[in-house]
Structures are given as C-alpha cells and as structure tokens.
C-alpha positions as CSV (number, residue, x, y, z in Angstrom):
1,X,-2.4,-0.9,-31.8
2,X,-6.2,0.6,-32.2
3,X,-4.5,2.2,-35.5
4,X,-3.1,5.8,-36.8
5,X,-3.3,8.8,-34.3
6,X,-5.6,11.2,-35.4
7,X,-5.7,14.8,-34.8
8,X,-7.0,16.1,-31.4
9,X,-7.6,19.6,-30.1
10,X,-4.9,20.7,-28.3
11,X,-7.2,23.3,-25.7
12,X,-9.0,20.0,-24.0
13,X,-7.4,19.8,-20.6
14,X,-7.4,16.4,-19.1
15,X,-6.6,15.2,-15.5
16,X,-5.5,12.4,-16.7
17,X,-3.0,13.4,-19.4
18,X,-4.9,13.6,-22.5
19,X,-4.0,11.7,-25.4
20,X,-1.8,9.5,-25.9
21,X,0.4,10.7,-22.2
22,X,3.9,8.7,-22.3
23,X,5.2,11.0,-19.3
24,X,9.3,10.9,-19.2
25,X,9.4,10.4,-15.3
26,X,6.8,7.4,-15.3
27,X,9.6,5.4,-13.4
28,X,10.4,8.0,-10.9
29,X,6.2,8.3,-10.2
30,X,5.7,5.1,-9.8
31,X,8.8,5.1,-7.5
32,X,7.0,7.6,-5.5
33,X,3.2,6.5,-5.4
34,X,4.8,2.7,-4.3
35,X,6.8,4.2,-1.3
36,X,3.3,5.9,-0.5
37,X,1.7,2.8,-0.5
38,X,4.3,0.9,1.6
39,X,3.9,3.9,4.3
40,X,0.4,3.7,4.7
41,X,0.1,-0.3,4.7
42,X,2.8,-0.3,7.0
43,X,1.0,2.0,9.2
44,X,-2.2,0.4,9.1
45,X,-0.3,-3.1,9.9
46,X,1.1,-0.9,13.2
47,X,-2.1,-0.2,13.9
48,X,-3.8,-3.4,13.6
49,X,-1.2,-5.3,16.0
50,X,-1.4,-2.6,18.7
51,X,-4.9,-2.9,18.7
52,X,-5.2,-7.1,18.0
53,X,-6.8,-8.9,21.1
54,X,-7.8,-12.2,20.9
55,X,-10.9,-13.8,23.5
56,X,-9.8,-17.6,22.8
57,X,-6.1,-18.4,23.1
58,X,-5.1,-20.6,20.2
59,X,-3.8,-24.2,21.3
60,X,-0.7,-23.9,19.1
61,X,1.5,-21.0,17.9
62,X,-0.1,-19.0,15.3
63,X,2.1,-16.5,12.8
64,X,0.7,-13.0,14.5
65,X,1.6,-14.1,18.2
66,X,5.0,-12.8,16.2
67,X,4.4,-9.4,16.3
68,X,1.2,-8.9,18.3
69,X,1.6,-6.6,21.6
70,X,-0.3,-9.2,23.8
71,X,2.0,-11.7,23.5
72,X,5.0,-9.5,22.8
73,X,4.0,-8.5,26.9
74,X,3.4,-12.0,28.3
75,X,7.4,-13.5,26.7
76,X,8.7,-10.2,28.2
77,X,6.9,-10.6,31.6
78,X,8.2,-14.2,31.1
C-alpha cells in the first residue's frame, strides 16, 4: 500500500527505524516490552491495595474486599 518505494538517503539516522523498519526480532520485543508492562501494572496494583482504605463500609461484599489489606486483617483477626 501507499505505492513503490522510492529511494532514500541512507546517512539519515532515525530513532525510530527509518524507512520502511521490518525488524527480525519484532516478536521477541514485543515479548519483552509486554512482560515490562505486566511488572509495573502489577506493581502499581500492589501498591494501590496496600494503600486502599475505605471511610464507609459497603453493605454488601464488593470485588476488592478480595485482595485489599483492610479486610485481608479483619477475616484473619476473625
């Protein structure tokens, strides 16, 4: 698509590959920056329900009381 290649200087340097970049470990990179992203969401999600505290109790069971430190404590203590 977007027709014929044309002829491009080959001294241009480009972050981003240059023209027409079909890199031969695109699976292996992709591999890579997805096991990065997994990390740091998982991290974050670590984070967040050490750090989650909630005012109002809820009247009925709600999905993060799974997971969540707070009430993690209070079936232990239980």
């Amino acid at each position: 698509g977007g027709g014929a290649r044309y002829p491009y200087p080959k001294e241009v340097w480009s972050p981003a590959g240059g023209w027409w970049t079909r890199p031969s470990n695109w699976k292996s990179n992709t591999a890579i920056v997805f096991a990065g992203i997994l990390a740091v969401a998982y991290g974050v999600f670590t984070v967040s329900a050490d750090k989650e505290k909630r005012l109002v109790q809820p009247i009925r069971p709600i999905p993060s009381m799974r997971w969540t430190r707070e009430y993690k404590e209070q079936k232990d203590a239980a």
